[in-house]
Each structure stands twice: as structure tokens, then as C-alpha cells.
C-alpha positions as CSV (number, residue, x, y, z in Angstrom):
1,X,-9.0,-9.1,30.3
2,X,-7.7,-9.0,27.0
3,X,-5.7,-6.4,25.2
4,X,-8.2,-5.1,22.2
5,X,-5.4,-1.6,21.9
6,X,-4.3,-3.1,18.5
7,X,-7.9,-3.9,17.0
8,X,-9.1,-1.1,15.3
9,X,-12.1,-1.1,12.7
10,X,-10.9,-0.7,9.4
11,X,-12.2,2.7,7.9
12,X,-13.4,3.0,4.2
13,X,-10.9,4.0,1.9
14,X,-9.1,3.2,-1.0
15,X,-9.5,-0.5,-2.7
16,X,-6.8,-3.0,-2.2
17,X,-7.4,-5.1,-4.7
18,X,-5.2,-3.2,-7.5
19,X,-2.4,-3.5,-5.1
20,X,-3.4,-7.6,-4.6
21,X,-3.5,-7.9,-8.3
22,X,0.1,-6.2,-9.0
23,X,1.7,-8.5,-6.3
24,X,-0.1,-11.9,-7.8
25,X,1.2,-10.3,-11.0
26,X,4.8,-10.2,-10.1
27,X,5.2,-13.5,-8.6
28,X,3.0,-14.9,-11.7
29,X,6.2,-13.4,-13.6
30,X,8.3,-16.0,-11.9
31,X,7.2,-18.6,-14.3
32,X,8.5,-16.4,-17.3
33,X,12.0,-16.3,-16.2
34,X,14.2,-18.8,-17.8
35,X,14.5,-22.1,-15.5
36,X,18.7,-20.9,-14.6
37,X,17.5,-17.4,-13.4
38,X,14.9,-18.5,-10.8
39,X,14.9,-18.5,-7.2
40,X,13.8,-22.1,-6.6
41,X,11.2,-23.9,-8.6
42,X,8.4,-21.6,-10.9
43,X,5.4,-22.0,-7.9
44,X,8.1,-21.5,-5.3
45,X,7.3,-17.7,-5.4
46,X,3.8,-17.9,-6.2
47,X,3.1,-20.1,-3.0
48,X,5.0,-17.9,-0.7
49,X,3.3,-14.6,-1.4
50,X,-0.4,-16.4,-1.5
51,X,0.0,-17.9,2.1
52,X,1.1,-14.1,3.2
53,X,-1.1,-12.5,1.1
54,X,-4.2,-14.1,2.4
55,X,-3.8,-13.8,6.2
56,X,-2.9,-10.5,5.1
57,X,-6.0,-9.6,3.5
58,X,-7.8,-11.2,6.6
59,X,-5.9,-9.2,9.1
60,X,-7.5,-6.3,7.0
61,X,-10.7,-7.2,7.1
62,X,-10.7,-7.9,10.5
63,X,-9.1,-4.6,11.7
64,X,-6.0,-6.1,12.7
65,X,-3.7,-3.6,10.9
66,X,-0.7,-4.2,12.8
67,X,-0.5,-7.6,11.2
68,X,-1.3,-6.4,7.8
69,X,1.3,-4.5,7.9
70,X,4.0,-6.8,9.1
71,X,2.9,-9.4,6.4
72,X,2.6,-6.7,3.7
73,X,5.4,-6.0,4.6
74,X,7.2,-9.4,4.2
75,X,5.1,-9.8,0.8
76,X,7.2,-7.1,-0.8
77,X,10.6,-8.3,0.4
78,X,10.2,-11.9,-0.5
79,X,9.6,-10.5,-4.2
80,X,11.9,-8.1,-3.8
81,X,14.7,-10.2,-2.6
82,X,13.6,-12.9,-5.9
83,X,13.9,-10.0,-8.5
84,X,17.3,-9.0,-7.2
85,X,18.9,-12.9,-7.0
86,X,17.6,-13.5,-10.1
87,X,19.3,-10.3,-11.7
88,X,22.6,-11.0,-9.9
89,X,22.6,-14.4,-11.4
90,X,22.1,-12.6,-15.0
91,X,24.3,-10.3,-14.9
92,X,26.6,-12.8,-13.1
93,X,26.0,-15.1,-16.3
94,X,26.6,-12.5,-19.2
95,X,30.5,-12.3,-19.3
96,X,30.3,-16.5,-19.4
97,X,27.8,-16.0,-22.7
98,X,25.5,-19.0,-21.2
99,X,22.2,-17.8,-22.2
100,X,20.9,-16.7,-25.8
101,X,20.0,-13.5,-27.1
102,X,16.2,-14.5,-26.6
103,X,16.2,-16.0,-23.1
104,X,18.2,-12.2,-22.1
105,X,15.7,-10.6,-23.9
106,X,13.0,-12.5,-22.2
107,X,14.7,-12.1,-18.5
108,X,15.2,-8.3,-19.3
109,X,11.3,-7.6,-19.6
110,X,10.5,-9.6,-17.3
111,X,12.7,-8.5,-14.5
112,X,11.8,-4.7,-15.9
113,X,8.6,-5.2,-15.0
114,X,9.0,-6.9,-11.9
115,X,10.8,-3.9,-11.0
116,X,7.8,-1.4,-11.8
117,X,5.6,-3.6,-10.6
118,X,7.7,-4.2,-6.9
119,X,8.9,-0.6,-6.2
120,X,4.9,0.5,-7.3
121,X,4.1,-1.5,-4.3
122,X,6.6,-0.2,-1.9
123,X,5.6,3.2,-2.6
124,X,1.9,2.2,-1.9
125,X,3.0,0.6,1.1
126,X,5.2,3.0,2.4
127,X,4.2,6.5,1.5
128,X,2.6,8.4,4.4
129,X,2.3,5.4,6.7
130,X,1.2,3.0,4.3
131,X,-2.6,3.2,3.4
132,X,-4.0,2.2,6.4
133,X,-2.8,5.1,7.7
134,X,-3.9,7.0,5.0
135,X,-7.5,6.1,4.8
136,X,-7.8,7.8,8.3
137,X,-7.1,11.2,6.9
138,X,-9.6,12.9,4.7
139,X,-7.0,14.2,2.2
140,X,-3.5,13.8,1.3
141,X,-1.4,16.8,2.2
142,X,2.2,15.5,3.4
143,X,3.8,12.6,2.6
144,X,7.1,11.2,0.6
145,X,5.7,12.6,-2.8
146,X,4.7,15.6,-3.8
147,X,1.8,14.5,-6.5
148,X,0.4,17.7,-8.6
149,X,-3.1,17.2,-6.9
150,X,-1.5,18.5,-3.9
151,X,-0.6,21.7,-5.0
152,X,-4.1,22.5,-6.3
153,X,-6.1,23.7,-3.7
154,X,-9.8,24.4,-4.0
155,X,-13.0,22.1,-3.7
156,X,-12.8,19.7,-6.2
157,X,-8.8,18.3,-4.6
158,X,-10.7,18.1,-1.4
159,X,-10.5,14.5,-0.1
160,X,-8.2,13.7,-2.7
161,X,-5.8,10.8,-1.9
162,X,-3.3,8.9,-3.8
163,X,-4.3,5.2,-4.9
164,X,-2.2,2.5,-6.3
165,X,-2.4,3.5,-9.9
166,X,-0.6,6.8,-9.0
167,X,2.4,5.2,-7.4
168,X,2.4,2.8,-10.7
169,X,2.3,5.9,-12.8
170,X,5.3,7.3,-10.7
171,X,7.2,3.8,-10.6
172,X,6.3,3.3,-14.6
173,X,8.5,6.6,-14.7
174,X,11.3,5.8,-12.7
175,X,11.9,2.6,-14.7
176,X,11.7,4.6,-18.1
177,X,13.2,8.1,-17.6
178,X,15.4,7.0,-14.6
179,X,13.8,9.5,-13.1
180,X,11.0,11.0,-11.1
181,X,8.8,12.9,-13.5
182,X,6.0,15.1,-12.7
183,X,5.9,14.2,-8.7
184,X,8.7,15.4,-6.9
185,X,10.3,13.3,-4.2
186,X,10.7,14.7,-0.9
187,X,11.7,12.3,1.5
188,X,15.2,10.7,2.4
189,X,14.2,6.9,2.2
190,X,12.0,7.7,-1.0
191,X,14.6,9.0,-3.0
192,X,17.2,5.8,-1.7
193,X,14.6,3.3,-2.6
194,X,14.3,5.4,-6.5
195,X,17.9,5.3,-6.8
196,X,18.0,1.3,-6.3
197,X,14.8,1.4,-9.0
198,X,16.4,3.2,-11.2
199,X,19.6,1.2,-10.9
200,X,17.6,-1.6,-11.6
201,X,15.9,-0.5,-14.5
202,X,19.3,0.8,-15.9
203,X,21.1,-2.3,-15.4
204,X,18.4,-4.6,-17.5
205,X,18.1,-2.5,-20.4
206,X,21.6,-1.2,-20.5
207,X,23.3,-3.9,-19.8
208,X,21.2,-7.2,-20.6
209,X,18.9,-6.0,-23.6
210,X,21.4,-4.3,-25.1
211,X,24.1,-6.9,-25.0
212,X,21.5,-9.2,-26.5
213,X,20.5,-6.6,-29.3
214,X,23.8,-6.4,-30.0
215,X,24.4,-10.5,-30.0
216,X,20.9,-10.8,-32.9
């Protein structure tokens, strides 16, 4: 008799689609970077993440969580591992002076945004079991972030959850304050994972924009 433990029925909750459109987004980015700074060819990236994404987004759909998860989960490090090669190969190139003031320009927004738009993810993927998990609970009371939602109790936070635009909002501020903002961070890994954001974020518009401000 087959094993049906790890089928489950997937509950109504938040839409995915934001999340969908943010990954297509960042590998779309891929084509912006300058030829010298990519990891492979332009549609290398793009083809990757669709032939995860989709059987991903099936999985879903059928209830197969266990499998969107593992293939969510390889999404986010295949365009995690191409942001961080191509800003090693950036920063690796600046001392030599091989690339113009526009082409560091255009690989610093780029790569600042892939950074938002990457870490946003993780945080939707991650936080409180990922949102698979969350769906099963009517509201959001623990999890990696404190949102201000949380700490306002009465009838209209009831069944209040986070969605993807909330941990853009929060990723939108790491990248621009270098900090968190208005949702504190309580867990261990959370606050690793915003310190390598943050990094990030530092080291293409202190380093890479500025140098090529400086080079106009």
C-alpha cells in the first residue's frame, strides 16, 4: 500500500504569486548585468529557476509540500549563489579598473536589487516554517520577526499573517538603512542571513557606486 503521510491538501492562504513574480524578477536581472559579470550565458539563470519553479508550483498545487519546499528551496540558492559570483567577480575586477564608470553603475543596481529581491524571498521562505506552514495557523504570533501587527492585539489583528510584501518591506530596509527598521529581529539565523544582506548592500554602494561616482 502506498505511503500518502507526505500528501497533505494544501489549505487556503496567502497567494504565491508575488513571491513567483519577485523570483522571475531576479533571474530576469541576469540579462542586465554586464556580459564579464555573469554566471554563464544571460538565459543560463532564467532556465534554471523556471524548470524548478514550475514543478514547484505543481508540488503546491498538488499538496506535495515536502517537495515544494526542497525545490523552493533550491530556487533561492541557485539565485543566491549567481548574485554573490557575480559580486566577487566585481569587486574582484575594481582594483584592475576593467570596467567603466557606467557598466559599475549598472552592476551596482542591479546586484542591489537582486539582493532585496533574494533575501525578501528567504525571509518569505523561511520565517515561521516557510508559508506552508503558515497558512495552517490562523494568525501569526511567533516567528523570526517581530512585525508591529503582532503587538496589537484586539479583533481587527485577528487572522493577521505576514505576506510577501511585508518581508520586501523589511528586506527594502535592510538594503537601505543596513538595518532592521520598524520589525525587530528575533531569531539567531535571521539576524546571520541580515548581516550577509546588509553586507551586501554595503559593499555595492559603498564600494562599487561610489568608486564609479567618483571615476564620472
Amino acid at each position: 500500500m502506498p505511503d500518502t503521510s507526505a500528501v497533505v491538501a494544501p489549505l487556503a492562504g496567502e497567494p504565491r504569486w508575488p513571491a513567483i513574480l519577485a523570483i522571475l524578477a531576479t533571474a530576469a536581472l541576469h540579462f542586465v548585468l554586464p556580459e564579464p559579470l555573469r554566471f554563464g550565458p544571460g538565459w543560463l539563470l532564467l532556465v534554471v529557476v523556471s524548470l524548478l519553479l514550475i514543478p514547484a508550483v505543481l508540488a503546491h498545487r498538488a499538496g506535495r509540500l515536502d517537495i515544494n519546499r526542497v525545490l523552493g528551496h533550491l530556487v533561492l540558492g541557485s539565485l543566491t549563489a549567481s548574485m554573490v559570483w557575480s559580486l566577487a567577480l566585481l569587486i574582484w575586477r575594481l582594483p584592475e579598473h576593467r570596467d567603466t564608470p557606467q557598466i559599475l553603475l549598472r552592476a551596482a543596481v542591479t546586484l542591489w536589487v537582486a539582493n532585496v529581491l533574494v533575501f525578501a524571498s528567504w525571509y518569505w521562505r523561511l520565517d515561521a516554517g516557510g508559508p506552508n506552514e503558515r497558512d495552517r495557523r490562523d494568525t501569526h504570533g511567533q516567528g523570526a520577526f517581530l512585525f508591529p501587527q503582532m503587538l496589537m492585539p484586539g479583533k481587527h489583528t485577528h487572522g493577521w499573517r505576514p505576506g510577501f510584501v511585508d518581508y520586501l518591506f523589511l528586506a527594502f530596509n535592510t538594503s537601505t538603512a543596513f538595518s532592521p527598521t520598524d520589525v525587530p529581529v528575533l531569531s539567531r539565523w535571521a539576524k546571520l542571513m541580515m548581516m550577509v544582506q546588509a553586507s551586501i548592500s554595503l559593499a555595492t554602494v559603498a564600494l562599487i557606486a561610489a568608486r564609479a561616482v567618483n571615476i564620472l
